[in-house]
N, C-alpha and C positions, 0 to 999 in steps of 0.2 A: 773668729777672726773678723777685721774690718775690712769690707770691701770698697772698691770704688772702680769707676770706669775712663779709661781718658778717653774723653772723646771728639780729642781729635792730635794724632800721632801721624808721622809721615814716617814710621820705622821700617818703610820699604824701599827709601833712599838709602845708595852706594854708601852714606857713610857706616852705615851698618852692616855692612857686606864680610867684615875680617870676625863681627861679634852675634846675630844677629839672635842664634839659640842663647846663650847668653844674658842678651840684654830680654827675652822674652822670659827664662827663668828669672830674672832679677826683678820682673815685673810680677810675678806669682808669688814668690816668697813677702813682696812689699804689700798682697794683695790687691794689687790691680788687676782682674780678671778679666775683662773687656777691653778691647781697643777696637777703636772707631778709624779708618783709617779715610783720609780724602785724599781724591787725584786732583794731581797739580794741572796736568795737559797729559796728550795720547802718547807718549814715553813712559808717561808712570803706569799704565793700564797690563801690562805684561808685568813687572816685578811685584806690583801691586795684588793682582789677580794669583800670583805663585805664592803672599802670603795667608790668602786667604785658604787657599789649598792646604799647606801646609801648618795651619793652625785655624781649623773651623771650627774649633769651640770656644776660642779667643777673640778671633779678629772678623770686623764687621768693615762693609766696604761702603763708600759715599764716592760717586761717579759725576765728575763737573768739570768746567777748563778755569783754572786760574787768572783772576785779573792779569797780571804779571806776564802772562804767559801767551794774551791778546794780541794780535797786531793785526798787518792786512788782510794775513791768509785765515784770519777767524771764523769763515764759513767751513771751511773746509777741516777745521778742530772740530769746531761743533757738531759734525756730520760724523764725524769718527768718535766723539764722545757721547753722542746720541745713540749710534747705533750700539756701543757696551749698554747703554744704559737700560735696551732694549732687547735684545739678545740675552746678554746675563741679569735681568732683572731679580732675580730671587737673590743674586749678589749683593745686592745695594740696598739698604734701609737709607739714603738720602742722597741729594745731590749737591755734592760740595766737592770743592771747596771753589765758591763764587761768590762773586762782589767787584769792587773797584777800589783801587790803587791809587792815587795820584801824591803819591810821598816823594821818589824819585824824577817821574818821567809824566807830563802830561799827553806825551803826543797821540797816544789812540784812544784819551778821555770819549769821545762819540762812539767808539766800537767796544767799549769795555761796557758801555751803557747798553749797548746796544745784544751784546753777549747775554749780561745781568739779564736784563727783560726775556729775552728768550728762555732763559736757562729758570726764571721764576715761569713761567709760562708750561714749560715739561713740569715743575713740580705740582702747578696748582692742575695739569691737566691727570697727574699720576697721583694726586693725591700722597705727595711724599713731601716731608720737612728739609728745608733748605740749611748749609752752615756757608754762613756772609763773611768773607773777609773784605775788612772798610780798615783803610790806612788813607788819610787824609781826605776820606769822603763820605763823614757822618751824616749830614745835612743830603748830599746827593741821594743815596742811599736810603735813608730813613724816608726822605719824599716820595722816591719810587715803591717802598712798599706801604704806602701811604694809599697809591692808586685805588679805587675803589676796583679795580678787575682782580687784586693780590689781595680783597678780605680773607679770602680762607687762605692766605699763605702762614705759614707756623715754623718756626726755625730758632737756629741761634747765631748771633753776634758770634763770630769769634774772635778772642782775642782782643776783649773791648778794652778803647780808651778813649770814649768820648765823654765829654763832662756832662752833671747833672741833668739840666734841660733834656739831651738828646737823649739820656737815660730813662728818664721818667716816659719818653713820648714811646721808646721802644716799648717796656713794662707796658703803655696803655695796648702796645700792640700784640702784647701774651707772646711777645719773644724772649728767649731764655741771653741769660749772660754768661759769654765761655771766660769766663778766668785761670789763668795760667801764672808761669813765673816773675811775670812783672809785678804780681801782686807784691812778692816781697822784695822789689827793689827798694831803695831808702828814699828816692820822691817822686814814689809812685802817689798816686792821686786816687788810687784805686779801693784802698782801705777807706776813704772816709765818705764814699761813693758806697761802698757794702755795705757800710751802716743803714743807707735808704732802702736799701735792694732788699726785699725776701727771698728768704732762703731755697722757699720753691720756685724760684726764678733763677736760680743758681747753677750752671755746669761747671766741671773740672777736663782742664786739658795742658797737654805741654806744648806742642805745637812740636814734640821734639826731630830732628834734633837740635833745633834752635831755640831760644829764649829760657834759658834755663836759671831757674828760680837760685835765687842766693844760699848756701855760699858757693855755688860754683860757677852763677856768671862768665860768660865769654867761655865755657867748656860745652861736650858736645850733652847736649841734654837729650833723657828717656824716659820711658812711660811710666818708669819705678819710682821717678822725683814729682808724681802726683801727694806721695804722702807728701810734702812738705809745702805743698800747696793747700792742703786741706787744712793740715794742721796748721797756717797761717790762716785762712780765712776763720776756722774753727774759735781762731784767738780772738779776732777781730769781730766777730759775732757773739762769742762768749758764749759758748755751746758744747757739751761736747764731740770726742772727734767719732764717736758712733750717733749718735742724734745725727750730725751732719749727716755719715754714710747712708742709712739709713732714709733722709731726704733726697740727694743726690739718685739714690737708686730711683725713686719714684718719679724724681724728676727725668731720668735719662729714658724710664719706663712709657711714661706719656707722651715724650716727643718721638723717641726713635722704634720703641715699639721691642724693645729687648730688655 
């Protein structure tokens, strides 16, 4: 059978509360074997931590505060995301889900930056891979790990959609690209972006339960609608969908270390 890992699922959010053995059996039969789970902020650290309990030969944890999720009171996240991170360390092969935001709201643009840098800073002091969420802040983002104190930083983009340029400069920076269902939306920009992209630069993720790959757009998406993501990139690369698998393992192998 073909495997694959998504690596990066929030299936420890309340929408999944009425299904959630279910949608973890629908993820084993699709062979998705691994899930990679990131914290949003210190709310998700308890339902979070109960999945890991409850399916530790499945699910992997990544411990961060979410752009999104930044404002005044952002020391005092930090300090309560710090001390999981440190406490249950054997928990966590990464620290995600962190980056910056400015699609919505730019008003704590200076403290999402200033999270970002901290939150890069535990990982280059732990020696652990970061996963970036950048929604309207490719150029911010890409600059700060540009710094010459984040050489040894190692992670991946998740959920990329920045165009060519910013592509090539991450790749020079031996970060990986998380591709998900927007790959197969109809003008996505992201196909003709894969073309340049090697394979072993390549991760698989849903982000579920949101953004969920076509045909079910605007429904609640899961870690099981990874095949459909593969097998689109598969196409788009012209490969098959075990060569891919096959890549993907090595590549989830070298960053995350499972």
């Amino acid at each position: 059978m073909i495997y694959f890992t998504d690596t990066h699922t929030h299936l420890y959010l309340e929408e999944f509360d009425i299904d959630r053995q279910e949608v973890v059996e629908k993820c084993l039969e699709f062979g998705v074997n691994k899930l990679i789970l990131p914290c949003v902020d210190e709310t998700s650290i308890l339902p979070l931590q109960q999945m890991l309990h409850d399916y530790p030969d499945i699910c992997h944890g990544a411990m961060g505060l979410h752009p999104t999720s930044v404002d005044n009171n952002y020391e005092k996240q930090l300090e309560v995301i710090h001390k999981e991170l440190i406490d249950n360390a054997k928990d966590y092969i990464a620290i995600g889900e962190i980056g910056m935001d400015l699609y919505w709201d730019k008003t704590y643009r200076q403290q999402q930056e200033i999270v970002l840098r901290e939150q890069f800073d535990w990982a280059v002091a732990l020696n652990m891979p970061v996963i970036i969420h950048c929604r309207n802040a490719e150029e911010e983002i890409i600059n700060i790990v540009g710094d010459a104190k984040y050489r040894d930083l190692r992670g991946v983009f998740h959920c990329w959609s920045g165009n060519m340029e910013q592509t090539e400069r991450i790749l020079e920076m031996d970060f990986y690209i998380g591709i998900g269902g927007t790959v197969t939306y109809k003008n996505s920009k992201l196909p003709e972006i894969l073309l340049q992209v090697p394979t072993n630069r390549i991760l698989l993720e849903t982000d579920s339960p949101y953004l969920s790959p076509m045909p079910y757009r605007g429904k609640r998406n899961d870690s099981g609608n990874i095949i459909i993501i593969a097998q689109k990139i598969s196409e788009i690369k012209k490969m098959a969908l075990k060569e891919l698998s096959e890549q993907i393992k090595i590549n989830v192998k070298r960053l995350f270390g499972i």
